[in-house]
N, C-alpha and C positions, 0 to 999 in steps of 0.2 A: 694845408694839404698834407695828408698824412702818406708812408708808405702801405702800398697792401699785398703788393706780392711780388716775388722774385720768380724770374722764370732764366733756366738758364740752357740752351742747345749749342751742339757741335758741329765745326765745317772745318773743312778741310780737303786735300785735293785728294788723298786717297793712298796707299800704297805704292803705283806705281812712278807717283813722281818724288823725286831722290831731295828730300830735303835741304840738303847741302848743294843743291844745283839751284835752290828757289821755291820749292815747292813749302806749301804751308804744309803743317802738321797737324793733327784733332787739336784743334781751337776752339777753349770754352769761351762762350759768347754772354753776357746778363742782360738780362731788361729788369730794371727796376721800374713795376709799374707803380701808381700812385691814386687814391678813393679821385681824385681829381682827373681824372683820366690822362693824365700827362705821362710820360715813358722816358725815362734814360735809357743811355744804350754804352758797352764799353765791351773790350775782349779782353781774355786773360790771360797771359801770352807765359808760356815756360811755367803751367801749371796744369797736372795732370790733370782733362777732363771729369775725371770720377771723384779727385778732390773735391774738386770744385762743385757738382753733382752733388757731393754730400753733404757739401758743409754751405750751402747760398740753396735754400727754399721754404718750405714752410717755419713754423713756430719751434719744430723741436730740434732744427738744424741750428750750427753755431752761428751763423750771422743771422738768419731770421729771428733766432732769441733775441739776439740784438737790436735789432732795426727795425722788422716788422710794428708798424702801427707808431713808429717815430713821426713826429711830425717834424717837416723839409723847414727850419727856419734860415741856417746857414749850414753848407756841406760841411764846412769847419767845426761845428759842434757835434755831428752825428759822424767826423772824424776820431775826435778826442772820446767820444762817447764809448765807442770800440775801442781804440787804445787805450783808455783806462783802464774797461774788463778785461786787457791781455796779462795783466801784470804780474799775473801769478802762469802764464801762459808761455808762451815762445812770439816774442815777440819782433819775430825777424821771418826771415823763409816764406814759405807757400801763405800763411795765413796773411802776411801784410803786403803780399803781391793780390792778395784776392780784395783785401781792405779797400788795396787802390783802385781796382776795377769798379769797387762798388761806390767809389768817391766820385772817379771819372762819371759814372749815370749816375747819381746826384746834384755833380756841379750841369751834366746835362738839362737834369728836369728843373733845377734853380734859373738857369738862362731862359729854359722855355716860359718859367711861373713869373720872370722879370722882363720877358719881352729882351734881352740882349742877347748880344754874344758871350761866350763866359770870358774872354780876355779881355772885354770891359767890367766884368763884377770882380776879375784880380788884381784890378786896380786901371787900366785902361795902360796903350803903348807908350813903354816909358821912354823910348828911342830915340834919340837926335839925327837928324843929319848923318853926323858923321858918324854913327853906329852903326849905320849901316852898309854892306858889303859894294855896292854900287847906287852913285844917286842920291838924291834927299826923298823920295816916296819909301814911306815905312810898307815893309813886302817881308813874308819871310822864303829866306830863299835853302834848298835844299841841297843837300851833300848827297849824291849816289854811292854807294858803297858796291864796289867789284866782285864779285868773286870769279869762280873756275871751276870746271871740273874736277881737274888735277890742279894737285899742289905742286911746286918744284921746278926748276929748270921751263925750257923754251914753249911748251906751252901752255904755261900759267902765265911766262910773259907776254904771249901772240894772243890770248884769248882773252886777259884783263883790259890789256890795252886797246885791243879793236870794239872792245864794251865803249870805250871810256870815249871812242876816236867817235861809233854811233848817237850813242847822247847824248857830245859835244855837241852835233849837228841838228839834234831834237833842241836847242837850246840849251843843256843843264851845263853850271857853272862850276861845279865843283864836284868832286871825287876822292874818295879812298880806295887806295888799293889793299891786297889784303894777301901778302904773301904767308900764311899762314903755313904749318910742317915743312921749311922751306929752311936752306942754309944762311947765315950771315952775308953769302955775297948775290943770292937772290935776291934777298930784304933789298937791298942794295939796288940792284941793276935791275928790279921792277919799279921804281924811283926815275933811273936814268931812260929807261926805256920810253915809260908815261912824258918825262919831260922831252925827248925826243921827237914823239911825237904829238902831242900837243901842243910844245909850246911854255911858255911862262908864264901866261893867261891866267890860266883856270885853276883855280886852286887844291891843293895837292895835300891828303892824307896817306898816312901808312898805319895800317893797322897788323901787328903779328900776332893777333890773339893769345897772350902769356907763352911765346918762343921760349924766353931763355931763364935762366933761374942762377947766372953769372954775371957782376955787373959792369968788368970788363970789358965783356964780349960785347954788351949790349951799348958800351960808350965808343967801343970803337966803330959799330954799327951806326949810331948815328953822328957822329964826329965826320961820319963818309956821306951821308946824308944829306948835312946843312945846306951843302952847293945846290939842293935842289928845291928849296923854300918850300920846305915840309911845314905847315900850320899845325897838326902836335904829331905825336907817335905815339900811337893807342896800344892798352896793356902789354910793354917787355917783358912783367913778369907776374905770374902770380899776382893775386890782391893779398894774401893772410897775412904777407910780411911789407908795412910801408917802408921803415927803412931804406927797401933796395931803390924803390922810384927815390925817396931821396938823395942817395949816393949818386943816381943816373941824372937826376934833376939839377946838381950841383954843377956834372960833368959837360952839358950839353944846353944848345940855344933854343931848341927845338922842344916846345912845351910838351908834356906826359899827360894824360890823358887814360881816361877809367870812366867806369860806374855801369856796363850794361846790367850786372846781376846787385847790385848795391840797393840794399834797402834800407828806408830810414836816411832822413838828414846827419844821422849819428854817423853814417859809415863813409859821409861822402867829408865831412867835416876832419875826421881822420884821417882820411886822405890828402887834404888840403894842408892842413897841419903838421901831421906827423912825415905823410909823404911827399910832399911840395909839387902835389898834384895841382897844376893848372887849368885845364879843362876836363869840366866835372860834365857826364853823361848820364844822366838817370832816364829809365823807362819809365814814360808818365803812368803806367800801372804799377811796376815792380818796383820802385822806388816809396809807395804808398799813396800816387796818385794825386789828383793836380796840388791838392792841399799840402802834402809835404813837398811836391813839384820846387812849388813858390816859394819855400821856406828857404830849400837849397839855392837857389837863386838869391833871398834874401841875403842867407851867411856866407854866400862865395863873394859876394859883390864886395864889401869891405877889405877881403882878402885877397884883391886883385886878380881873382881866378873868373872864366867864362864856362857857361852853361850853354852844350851844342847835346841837346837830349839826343838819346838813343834810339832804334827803332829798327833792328831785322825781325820785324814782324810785318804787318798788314800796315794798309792808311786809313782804319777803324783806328786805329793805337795812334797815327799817323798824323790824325785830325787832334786829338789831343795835343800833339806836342808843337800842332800849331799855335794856338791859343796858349799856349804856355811863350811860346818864343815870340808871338805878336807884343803879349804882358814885358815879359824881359829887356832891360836896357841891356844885356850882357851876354844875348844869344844872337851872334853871328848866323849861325848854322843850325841846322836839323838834319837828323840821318835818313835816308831815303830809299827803299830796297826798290830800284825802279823797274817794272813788271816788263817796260821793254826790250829787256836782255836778259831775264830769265823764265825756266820752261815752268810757269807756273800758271794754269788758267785762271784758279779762284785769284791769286793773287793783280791777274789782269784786272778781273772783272771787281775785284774791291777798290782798286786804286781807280777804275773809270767812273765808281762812284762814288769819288770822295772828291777832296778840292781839287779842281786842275792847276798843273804847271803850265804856266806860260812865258816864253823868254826865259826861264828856268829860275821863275820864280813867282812864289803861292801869293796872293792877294791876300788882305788880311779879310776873313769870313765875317758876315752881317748877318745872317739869321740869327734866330734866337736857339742860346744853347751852344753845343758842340755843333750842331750844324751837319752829321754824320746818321742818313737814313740807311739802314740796310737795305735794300729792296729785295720784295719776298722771294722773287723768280732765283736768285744769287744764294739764298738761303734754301730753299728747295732744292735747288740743284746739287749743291755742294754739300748737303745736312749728311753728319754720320750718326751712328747709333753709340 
């Protein structure tokens, strides 16, 4: 089964929904079809539509020279196939966020040509028992991630937490908060606040999106922290310098945590190494997709570090990082943007057609492939130009 064409459109919710409240943005979408009539499917999340438009279709675009008329024997070789022709390229940024889109509908059309699911062609659930967050049924279960309207003071705290208090109640078991433009004693007291009201249940992220760029400040932020059994504290500073997560990582109990923009196993491994990053998050697109997905998983796993993928996009991306986290013995978590507390329609209506949560936690999927249909009415509706 050879490929024979890329087709790639845009959705998204539109201008008047405020991205930073939930709203998707122009979202490139691919289909890779194949002479076998079989279709992958994948999005491509934090890459310019027109990129992407230019460089994924016919023969004289840069991935279609590539790919076009490949034949599907493993996603892994029509992996390295493209990575080999970047060499003399830029082999980082937008083009190997697109690689991974186009791995993600690969390893989709490979599950559909083998009748599986693709977390059984990654090697099947490597999981025990005790790997998992509650129980001995292997499930992979989701982290809701908070946000707000407003950053800052009283109500970033009333608004994150009454998210967190509703989709306690829908079942979901874990949560990041995400004081983000906010002071060292907000970080703080949106912490105290969640465990207030919550509880010591349900498990507790802090996310500041790269706040501080002092590693002081940022040790005595989380030194105030610990009391509230934070599971890591995502980006304190900048990624350009590891260093500083080592100085912070040395100071504190509370794992560090990265990777939503990390491409390549190369930048997540330097992480690990140089910056004594312990929980590695790679976007199963942006990082180059399930194939280099699995690798970082591979080289974190010796080095004692966990793989809790990434994901403030859709549950098109969402569905991948399931099947990456069913494969993994070392993925506790998945990031979750849940469409029930934010004002996003398309994002409603993507997350009601992908896997359900239930008990606030995903089933591991049995169809063949990703398992991830767009249906067309969601596609039409939401189509931009």
């Amino acid at each position: 089964m050879k490929i024979s064409q890329f087709e790639v459109f845009v959705i998204g919710d539109g201008p008047e929904i405020d991205p930073d409240q939930g709203g998707v943005e122009p979202l490139a979408c691919i289909r890779v079809h194949t002479d076998g009539g079989l279709i992958g499917f994948s999005e491509v999340f934090r890459v310019p539509p027109r990129v992407v438009q230019a460089t994924v279709g016919g023969p004289e675009t840069h991935f279609g020279r590539l790919l076009l008329g490949q034949e599907i024997t493993h996603p892994e070789r029509l992996w390295q196939l493209v990575w080999d022709a970047l060499i003399h390229t830029n082999r980082r940024g937008w083009e190997i966020i697109i690689l991974g889109a186009l791995d993600v509908a690969i390893w989709d059309i490979y599950g559909k040509m083998l009748q599986q699911p693709v977390w059984q062609l990654l090697g099947g659930t490597q999981r025990g028992p005790f790997q998992t967050p509650r129980g001995q049924t292997v499930e992979v279960t989701p982290y809701c991630t908070l946000v707000s309207d407003v950053w800052g003071g009283e109500p970033m705290f009333a608004q994150q937490v009454a998210r967190a208090e509703r989709l306690a109640s829908l079942g979901y078991r874990a949560f990041k908060v995400e004081p983000m433009m906010s002071t060292p004693t907000d970080v703080v007291e949106i912490a105290r606040r969640f465990r207030q009201a919550l509880g010591s249940v349900p498990t507790l992220m802090v996310d500041v999106g790269y706040l501080f760029n002092d590693v002081p400040t940022a040790v005595r932020v989380c030194r105030q922290l610990e009391e509230f059994d934070i599971y890591f504290f995502e980006t304190p500073f900048p990624v350009d310098v590891p260093e500083t997560y080592a100085q912070l990582a040395a100071k504190t109990s509370i794992p560090l945590a990265m990777g939503e923009h990390a491409v390549t196993r190369w930048e997540f491994v330097e992480m690990m190494d140089r910056g004594q990053v312990s929980v590695m998050q790679p976007y199963m697109t942006t990082c180059g997709g399930l194939t280099e997905a699995k690798r970082i998983v591979e080289l974190a796993l010796p080095r004692g570090a966990i793989v809790c993928p990434g994901n403030w996009s859709t549950q098109i991306l969402g569905a991948a990082s399931v099947h990456l986290a069913a494969y993994s013995p070392i993925t506790p978590f998945i990031e979750f943007a849940p469409a029930e507390v934010l004002d996003s329609p398309l994002r409603q209506e993507l997350q009601n057609a992908g896997f359900p949560v239930r008990d606030g936690v995903i089933s591991l999927p049995m169809c063949p492939g990703i398992g991830y249909e767009l249906p067309q009415e969601i596609e039409k509706k939401f189509q931009m130009s």
